[in-house]
C-alpha positions as a Markdown table, in Angstrom:
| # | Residue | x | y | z |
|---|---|---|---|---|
| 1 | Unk | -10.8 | -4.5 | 19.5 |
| 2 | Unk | -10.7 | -1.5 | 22.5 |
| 3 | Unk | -8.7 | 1.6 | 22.6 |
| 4 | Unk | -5.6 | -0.3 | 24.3 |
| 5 | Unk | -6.0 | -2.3 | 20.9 |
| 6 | Unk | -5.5 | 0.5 | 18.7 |
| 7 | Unk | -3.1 | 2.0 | 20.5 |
| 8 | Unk | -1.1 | -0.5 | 20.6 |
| 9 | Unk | -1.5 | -1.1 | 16.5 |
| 10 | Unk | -0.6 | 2.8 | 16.2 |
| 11 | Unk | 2.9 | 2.0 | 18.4 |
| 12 | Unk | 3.8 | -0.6 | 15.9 |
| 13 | Unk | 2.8 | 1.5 | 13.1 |
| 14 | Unk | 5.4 | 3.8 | 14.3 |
| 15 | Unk | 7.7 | 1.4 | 14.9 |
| 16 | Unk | 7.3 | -2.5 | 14.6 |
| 17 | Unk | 10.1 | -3.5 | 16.4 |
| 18 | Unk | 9.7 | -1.6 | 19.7 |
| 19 | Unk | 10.0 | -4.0 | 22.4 |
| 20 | Unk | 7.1 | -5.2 | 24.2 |
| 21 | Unk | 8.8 | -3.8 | 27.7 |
| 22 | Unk | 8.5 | -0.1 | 25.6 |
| 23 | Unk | 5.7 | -0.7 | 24.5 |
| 24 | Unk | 4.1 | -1.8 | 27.7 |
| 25 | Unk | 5.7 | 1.2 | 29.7 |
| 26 | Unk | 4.3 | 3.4 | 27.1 |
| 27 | Unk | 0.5 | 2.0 | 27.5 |
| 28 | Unk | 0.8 | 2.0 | 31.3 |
| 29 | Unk | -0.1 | -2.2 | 31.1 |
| 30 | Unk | 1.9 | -4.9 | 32.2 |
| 31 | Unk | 4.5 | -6.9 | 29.9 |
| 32 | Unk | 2.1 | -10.2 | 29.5 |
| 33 | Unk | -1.1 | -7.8 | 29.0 |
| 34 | Unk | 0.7 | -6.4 | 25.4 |
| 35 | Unk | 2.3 | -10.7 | 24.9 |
| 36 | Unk | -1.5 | -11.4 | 25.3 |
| 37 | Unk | -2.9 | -8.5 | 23.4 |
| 38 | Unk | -0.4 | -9.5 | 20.1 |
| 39 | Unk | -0.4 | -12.8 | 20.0 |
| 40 | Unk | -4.8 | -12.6 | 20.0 |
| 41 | Unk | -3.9 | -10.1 | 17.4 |
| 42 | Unk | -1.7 | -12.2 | 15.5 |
| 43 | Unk | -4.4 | -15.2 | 16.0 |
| 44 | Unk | -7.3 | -13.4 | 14.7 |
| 45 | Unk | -5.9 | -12.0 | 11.9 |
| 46 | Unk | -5.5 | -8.4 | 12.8 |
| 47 | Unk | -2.1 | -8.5 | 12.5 |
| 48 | Unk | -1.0 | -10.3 | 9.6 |
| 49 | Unk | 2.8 | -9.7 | 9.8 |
| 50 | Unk | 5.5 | -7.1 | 10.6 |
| 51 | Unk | 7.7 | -4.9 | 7.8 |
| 52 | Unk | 10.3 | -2.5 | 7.1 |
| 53 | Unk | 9.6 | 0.5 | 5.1 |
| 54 | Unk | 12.6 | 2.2 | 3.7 |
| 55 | Unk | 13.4 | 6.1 | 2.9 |
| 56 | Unk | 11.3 | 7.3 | -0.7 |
| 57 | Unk | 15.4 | 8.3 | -1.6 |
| 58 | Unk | 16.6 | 4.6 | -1.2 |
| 59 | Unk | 14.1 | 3.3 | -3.1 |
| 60 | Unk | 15.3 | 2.1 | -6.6 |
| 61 | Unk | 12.2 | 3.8 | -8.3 |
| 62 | Unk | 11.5 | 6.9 | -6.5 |
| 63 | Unk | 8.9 | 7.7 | -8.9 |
| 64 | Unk | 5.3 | 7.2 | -7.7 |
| 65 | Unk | 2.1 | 7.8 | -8.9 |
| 66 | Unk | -1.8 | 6.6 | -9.0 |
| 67 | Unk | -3.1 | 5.7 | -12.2 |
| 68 | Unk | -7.2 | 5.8 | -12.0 |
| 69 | Unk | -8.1 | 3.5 | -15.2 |
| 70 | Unk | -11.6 | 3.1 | -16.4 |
| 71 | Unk | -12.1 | 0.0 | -18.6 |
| 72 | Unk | -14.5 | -0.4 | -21.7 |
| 73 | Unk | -17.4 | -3.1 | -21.1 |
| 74 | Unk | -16.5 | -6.3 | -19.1 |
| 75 | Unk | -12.8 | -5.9 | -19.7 |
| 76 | Unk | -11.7 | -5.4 | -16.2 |
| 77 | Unk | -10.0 | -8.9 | -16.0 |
| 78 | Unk | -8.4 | -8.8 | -18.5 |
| 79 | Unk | -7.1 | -5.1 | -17.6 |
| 80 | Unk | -6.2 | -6.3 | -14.3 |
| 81 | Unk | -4.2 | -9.5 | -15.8 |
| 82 | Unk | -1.9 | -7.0 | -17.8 |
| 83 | Unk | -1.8 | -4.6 | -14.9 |
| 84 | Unk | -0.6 | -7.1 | -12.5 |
| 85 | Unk | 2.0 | -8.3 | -15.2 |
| 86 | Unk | 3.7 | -5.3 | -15.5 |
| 87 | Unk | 6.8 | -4.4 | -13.4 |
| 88 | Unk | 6.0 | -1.0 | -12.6 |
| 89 | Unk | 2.7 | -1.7 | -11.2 |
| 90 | Unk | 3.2 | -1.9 | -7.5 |
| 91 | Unk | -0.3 | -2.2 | -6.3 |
| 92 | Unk | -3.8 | -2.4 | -7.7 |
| 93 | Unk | -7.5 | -1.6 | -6.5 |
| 94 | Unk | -10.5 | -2.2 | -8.1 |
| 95 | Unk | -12.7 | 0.8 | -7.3 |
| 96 | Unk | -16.5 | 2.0 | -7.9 |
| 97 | Unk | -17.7 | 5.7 | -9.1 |
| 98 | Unk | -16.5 | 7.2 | -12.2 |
| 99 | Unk | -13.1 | 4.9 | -12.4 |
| 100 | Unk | -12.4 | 1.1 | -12.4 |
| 101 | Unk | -9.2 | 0.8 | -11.2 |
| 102 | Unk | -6.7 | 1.9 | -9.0 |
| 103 | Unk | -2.8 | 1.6 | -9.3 |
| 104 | Unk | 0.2 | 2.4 | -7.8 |
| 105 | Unk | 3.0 | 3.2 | -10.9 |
| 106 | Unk | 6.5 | 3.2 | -10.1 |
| 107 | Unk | 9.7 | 4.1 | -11.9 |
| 108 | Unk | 13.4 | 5.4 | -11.7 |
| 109 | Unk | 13.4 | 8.5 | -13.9 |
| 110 | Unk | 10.8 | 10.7 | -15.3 |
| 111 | Unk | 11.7 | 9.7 | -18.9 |
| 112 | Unk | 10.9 | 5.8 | -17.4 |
| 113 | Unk | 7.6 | 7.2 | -16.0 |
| 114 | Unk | 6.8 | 8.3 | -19.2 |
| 115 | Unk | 7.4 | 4.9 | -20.7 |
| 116 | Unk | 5.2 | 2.9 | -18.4 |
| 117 | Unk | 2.3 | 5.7 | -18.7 |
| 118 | Unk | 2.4 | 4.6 | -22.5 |
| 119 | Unk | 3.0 | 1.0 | -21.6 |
| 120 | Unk | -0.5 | 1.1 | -20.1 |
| 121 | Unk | -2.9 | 3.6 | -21.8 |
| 122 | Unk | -2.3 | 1.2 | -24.8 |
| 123 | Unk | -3.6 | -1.7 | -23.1 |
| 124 | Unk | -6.7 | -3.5 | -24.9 |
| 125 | Unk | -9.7 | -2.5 | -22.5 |
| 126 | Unk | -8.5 | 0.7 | -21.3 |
| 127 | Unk | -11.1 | 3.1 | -22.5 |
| 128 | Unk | -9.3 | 6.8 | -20.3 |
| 129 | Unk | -6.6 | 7.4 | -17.5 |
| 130 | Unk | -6.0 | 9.9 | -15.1 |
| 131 | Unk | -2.7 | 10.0 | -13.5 |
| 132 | Unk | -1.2 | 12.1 | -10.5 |
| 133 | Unk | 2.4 | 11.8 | -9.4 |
| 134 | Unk | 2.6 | 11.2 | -5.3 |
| 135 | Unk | 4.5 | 13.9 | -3.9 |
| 136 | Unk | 5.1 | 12.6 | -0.3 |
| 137 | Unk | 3.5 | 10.3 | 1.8 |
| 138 | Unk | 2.1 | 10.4 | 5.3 |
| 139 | Unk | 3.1 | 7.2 | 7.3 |
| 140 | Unk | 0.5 | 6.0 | 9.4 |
């Protein structure tokens, strides 16, 4: 991967469904040079498909927050098995350092926030939590 690579990734970050014309006017290449340059992309992996991300206010649960979960013994598996259950788990990381796990919490109102935080502390395995609400996010 070069820099015409990764600026080409940081266009589509932007916006994934800017034309390849754009986008080549933009990088100063010609149309088949960004063709070529997505489709390797697309071959080898590197680009492994193309989304929509909506406005935090039109999401149903406009609630976010990490949970860092550390987990008594060899539990993790089983921790990670009720995590990935649980509908208001969006994503999960296994991590190294002081905490086991990683996860993304979602809900619609603070009172269901305070639901799912009980939800999980009570799981068999957890052994502590720390949780901090996402203000904003940064789009890359």
């Amino acid at each position: 991967m070069d820099d015409l690579d990764r600026q080409l990734i940081g266009l589509l970050r932007d916006n994934a469904r800017t034309p390849v014309a754009s986008l080549a006017k933009t990088l100063k290449v010609a149309r088949g040079t960004v063709q070529n340059r997505l489709s390797r992309l697309e071959a080898d992996g590197t680009i492994v498909g193309y989304t929509l991300r909506l406005k935090p206010q039109v999401e149903e649960q406009r609630i976010r927050a990490w949970m860092t979960v550390a987990v008594e013994g060899n539990r993790t598996q089983k921790v990670l098995n009720a995590l990935r259950g649980d509908p208001a788990v969006g994503a999960i990381h296994t991590t190294n350092g002081r905490w086991d796990i990683a996860a993304e919490l979602r809900a619609d109102s603070l009172e269901g926030f305070d639901q799912v935080l009980s939800r999980i502390r009570l799981l068999d395995g957890i052994s502590q939590t720390e949780t901090s609400l996402l203000l904003s996010t940064i789009q890359l």
